[in-house]
KEKE-3310 file (N, C-alpha, C; in steps of 0.2 Angstrom, whole numbers, plus 5000, padded with zeros to 4 digits):
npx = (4934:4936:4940:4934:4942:4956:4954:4954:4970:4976:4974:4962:4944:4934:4922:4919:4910:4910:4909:4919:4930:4924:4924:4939:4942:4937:4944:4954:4952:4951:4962:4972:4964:4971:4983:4985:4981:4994:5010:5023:5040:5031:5027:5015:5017:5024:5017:5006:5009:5014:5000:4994:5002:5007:5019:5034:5052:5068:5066:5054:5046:5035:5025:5009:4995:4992:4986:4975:4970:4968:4979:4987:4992:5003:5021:5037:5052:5065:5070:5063:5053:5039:5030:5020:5000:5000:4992:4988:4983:4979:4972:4981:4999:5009:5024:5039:5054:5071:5075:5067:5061:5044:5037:5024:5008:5006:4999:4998:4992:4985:4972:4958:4949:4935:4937:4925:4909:4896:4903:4907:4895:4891:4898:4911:4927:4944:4962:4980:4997:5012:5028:5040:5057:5073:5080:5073:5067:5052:5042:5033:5015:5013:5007:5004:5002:4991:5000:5011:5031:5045:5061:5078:5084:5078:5068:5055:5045:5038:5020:5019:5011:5012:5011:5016:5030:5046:5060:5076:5087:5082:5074:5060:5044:5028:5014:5006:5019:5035)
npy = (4925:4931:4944:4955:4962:4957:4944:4952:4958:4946:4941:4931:4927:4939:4954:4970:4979:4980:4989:4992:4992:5000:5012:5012:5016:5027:5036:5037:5042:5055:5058:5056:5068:5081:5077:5078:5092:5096:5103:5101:5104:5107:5108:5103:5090:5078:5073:5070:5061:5051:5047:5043:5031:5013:5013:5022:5025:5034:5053:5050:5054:5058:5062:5075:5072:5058:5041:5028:5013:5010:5014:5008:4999:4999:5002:5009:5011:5018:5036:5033:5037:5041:5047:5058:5056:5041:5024:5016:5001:4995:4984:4972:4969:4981:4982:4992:4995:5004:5017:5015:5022:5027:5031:5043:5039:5025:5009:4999:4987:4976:4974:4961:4949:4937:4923:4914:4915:4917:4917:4931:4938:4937:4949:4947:4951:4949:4949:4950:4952:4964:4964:4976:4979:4985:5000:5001:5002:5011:5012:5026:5024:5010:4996:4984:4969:4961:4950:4951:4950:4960:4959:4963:4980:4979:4985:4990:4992:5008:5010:4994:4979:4970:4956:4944:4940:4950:4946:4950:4962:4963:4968:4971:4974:4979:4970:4954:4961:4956)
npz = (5101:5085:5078:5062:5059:5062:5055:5045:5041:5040:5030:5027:5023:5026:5032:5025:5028:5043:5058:5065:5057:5045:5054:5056:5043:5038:5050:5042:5031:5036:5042:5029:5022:5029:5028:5013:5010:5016:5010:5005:5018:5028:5043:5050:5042:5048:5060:5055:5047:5055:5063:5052:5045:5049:5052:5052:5043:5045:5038:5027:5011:5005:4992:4992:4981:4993:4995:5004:5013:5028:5031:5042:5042:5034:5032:5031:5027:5032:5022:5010:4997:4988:4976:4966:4971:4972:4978:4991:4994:5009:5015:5020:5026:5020:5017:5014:5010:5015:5005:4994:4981:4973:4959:4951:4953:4957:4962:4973:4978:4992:4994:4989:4980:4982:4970:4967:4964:4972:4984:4983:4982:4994:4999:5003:5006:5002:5003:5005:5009:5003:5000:4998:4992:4999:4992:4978:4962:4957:4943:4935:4937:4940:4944:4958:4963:4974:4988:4982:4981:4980:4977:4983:4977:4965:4950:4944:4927:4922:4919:4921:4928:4939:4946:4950:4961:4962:4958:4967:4960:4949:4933:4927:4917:4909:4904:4907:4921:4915)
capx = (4931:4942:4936:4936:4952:4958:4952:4956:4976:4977:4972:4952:4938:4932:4915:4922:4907:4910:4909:4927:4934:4922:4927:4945:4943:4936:4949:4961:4950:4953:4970:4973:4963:4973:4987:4984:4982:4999:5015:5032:5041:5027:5030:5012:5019:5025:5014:5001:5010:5014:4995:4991:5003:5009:5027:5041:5060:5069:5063:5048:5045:5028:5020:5003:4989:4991:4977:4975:4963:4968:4987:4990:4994:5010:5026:5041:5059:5070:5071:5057:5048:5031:5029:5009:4994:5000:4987:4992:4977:4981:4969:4986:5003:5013:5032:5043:5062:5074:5076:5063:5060:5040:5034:5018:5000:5008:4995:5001:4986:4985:4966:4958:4940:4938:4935:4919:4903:4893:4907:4907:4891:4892:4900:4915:4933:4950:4969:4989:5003:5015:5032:5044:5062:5077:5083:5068:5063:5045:5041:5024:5008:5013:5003:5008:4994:4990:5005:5018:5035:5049:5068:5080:5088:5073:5066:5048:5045:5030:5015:5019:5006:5018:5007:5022:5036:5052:5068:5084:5091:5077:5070:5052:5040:5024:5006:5011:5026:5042)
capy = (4926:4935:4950:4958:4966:4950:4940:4956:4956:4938:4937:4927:4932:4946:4957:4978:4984:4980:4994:4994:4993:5005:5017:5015:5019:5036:5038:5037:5044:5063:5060:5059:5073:5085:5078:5080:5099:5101:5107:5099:5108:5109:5105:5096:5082:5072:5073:5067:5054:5045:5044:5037:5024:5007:5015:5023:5026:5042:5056:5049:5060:5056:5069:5073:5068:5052:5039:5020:5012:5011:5018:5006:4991:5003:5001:5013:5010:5025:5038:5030:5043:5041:5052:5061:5052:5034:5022:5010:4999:4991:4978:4969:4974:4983:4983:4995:4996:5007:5021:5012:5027:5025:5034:5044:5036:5019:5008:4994:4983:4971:4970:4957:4948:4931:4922:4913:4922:4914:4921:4940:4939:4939:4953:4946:4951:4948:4950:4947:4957:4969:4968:4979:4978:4990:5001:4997:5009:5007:5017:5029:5019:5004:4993:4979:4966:4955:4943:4953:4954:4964:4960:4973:4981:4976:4990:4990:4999:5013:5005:4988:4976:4965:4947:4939:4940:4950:4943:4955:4965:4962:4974:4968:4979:4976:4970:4956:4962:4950)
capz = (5094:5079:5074:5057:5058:5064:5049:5037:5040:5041:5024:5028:5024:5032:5031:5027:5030:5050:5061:5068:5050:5043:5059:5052:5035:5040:5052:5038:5026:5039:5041:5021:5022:5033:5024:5007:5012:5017:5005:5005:5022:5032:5051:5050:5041:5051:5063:5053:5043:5061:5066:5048:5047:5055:5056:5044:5049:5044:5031:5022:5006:5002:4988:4992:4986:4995:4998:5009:5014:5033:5035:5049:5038:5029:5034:5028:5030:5029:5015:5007:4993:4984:4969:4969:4967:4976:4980:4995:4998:5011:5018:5023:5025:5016:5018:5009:5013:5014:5001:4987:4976:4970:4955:4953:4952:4960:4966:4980:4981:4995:4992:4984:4980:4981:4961:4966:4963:4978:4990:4983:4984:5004:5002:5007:5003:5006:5003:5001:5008:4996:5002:4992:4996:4999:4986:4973:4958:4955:4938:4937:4934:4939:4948:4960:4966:4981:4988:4978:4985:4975:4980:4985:4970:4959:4945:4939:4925:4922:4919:4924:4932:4944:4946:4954:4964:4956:4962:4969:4956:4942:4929:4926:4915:4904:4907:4915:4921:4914)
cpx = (4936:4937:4941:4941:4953:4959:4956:4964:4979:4977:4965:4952:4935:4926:4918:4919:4906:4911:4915:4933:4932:4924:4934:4945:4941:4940:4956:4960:4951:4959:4974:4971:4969:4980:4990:4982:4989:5004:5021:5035:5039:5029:5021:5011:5018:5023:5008:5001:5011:5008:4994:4995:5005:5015:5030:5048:5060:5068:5058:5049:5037:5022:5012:4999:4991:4987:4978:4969:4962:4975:4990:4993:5002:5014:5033:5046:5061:5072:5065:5053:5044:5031:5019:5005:4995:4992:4989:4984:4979:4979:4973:4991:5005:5017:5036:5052:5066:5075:5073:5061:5051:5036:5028:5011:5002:5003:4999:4994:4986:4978:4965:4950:4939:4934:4928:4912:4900:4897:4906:4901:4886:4894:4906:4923:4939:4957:4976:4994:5008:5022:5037:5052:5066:5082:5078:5065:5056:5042:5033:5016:5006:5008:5007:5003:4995:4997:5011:5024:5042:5057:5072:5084:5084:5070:5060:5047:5038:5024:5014:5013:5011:5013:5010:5029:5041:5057:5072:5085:5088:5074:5065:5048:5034:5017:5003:5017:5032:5045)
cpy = (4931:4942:4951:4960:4962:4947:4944:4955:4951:4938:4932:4931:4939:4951:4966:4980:4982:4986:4995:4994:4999:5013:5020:5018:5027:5039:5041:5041:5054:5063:5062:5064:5079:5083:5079:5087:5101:5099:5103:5105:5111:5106:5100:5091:5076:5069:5067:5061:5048:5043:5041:5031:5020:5010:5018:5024:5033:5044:5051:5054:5056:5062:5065:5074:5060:5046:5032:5020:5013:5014:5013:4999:4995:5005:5004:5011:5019:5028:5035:5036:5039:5046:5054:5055:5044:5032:5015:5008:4993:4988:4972:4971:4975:4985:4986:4999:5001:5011:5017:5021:5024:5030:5037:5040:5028:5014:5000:4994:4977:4970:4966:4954:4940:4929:4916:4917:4923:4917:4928:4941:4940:4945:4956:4949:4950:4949:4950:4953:4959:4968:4970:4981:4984:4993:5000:5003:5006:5014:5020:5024:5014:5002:4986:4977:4963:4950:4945:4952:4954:4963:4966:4975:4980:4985:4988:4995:5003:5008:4999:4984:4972:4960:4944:4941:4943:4948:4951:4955:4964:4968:4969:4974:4976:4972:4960:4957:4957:4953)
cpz = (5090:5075:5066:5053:5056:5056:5043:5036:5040:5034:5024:5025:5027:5030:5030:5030:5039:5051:5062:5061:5047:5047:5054:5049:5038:5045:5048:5034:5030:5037:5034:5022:5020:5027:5016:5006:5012:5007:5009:5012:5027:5039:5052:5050:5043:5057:5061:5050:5050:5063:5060:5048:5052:5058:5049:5047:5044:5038:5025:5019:5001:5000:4990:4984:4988:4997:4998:5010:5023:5035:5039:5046:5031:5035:5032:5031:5028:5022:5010:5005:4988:4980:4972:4967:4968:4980:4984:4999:5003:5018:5024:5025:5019:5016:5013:5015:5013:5008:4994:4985:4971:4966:4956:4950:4955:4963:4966:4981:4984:4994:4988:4985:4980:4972:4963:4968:4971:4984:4989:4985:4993:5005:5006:5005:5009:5005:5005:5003:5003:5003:4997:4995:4996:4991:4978:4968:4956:4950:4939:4933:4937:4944:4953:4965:4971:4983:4986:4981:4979:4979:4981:4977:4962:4956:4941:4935:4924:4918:4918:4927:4934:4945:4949:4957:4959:4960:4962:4964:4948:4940:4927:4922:4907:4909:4904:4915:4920:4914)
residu = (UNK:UNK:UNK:UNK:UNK:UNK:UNK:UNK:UNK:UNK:UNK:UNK:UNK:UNK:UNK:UNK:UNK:UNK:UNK:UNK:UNK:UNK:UNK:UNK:UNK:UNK:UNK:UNK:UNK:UNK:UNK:UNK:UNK:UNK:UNK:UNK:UNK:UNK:UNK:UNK:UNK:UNK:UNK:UNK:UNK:UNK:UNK:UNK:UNK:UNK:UNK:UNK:UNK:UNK:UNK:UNK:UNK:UNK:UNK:UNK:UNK:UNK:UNK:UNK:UNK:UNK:UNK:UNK:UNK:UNK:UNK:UNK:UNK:UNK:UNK:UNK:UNK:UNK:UNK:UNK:UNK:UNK:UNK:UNK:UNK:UNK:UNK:UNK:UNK:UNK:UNK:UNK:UNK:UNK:UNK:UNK:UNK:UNK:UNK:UNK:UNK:UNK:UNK:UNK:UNK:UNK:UNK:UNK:UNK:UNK:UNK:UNK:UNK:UNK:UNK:UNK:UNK:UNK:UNK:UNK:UNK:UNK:UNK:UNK:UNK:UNK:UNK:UNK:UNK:UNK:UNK:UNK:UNK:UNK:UNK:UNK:UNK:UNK:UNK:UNK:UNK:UNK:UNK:UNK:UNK:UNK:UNK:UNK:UNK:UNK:UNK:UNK:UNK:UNK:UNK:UNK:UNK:UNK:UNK:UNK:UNK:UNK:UNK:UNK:UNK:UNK:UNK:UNK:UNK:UNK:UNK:UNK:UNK:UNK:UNK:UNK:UNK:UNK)
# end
């Protein structure tokens, strides 16, 4: 049988309100906590950022406040900084390369709902991996929705809404992003 999870990083359907999902979330919703307490410098840190995510490589710089839905679906490459107030929903993964530079209020959404009424009404949701490539500026506000994936050397600017894929070495910015 496939559980929940199962279904939820696949991309299916998937029920949230399951127990073993819901667990998560409030395991995540601690660890933010704790973390969102600390101060740039703090020996905490890194401690904390390894039990929320999937992985990171060296020096994260992630300003808090920080906030996920589960952590374990984020993925950091090396040198990778977040500005304050990012919002990494991530139902699915979420791939971020080497030394991407992410503005503050940033939201990284692999969530998603499906567009017939009859399904929402289940209660059902579901979602689309983010990958973000190496080298990637991503201006404050922006947004970058379900499926996205952003080449290396790509530049979105501040309040952005991304809808589609940027190619390597694109500036993209506007509501949708071109």
């Amino acid at each position: 049988m496939v559980s929940e999870r199962e279904k939820m990083v696949s991309g299916q359907l998937y029920h949230p309100g399951d127990p073993e999902l819901a667990a998560a979330r409030t395991r995540a919703q601690g660890l933010m906590r704790a973390y969102n307490q600390t101060i740039v410098g703090e020996d905490a840190r890194g401690p904390i950022l390894a039990a929320l995510l999937g992985s990171h490589g060296a020096a994260p710089a992630l300003r808090a406040p920080f906030y996920v839905d589960y952590g374990f679906n984020i993925h950091l490459g090396d040198q990778v900084f977040a500005n304050f107030g990012c919002c990494f929903l991530d139902v699915c993964e979420i791939r971020i390369g080497h030394r991407a530079a992410i503005g503050p209020y940033v939201q990284l959404l692999t969530a998603d709902h499906p567009r017939e009424s009859e399904t929402r009404g289940q209660m059902l949701e579901n979602g689309a991996p983010i990958t973000i490539g190496e080298d990637v500026w991503i201006g404050g506000g922006a947004i970058v929705l379900p499926g996205v994936t952003v080449g290396d050397g790509a530049i979105i600017g501040a309040g952005a809404v991304v809808t589609r894929d940027v190619p390597a070495g694109a500036t993209v910015k506007g509501n949708p992003a071109r």
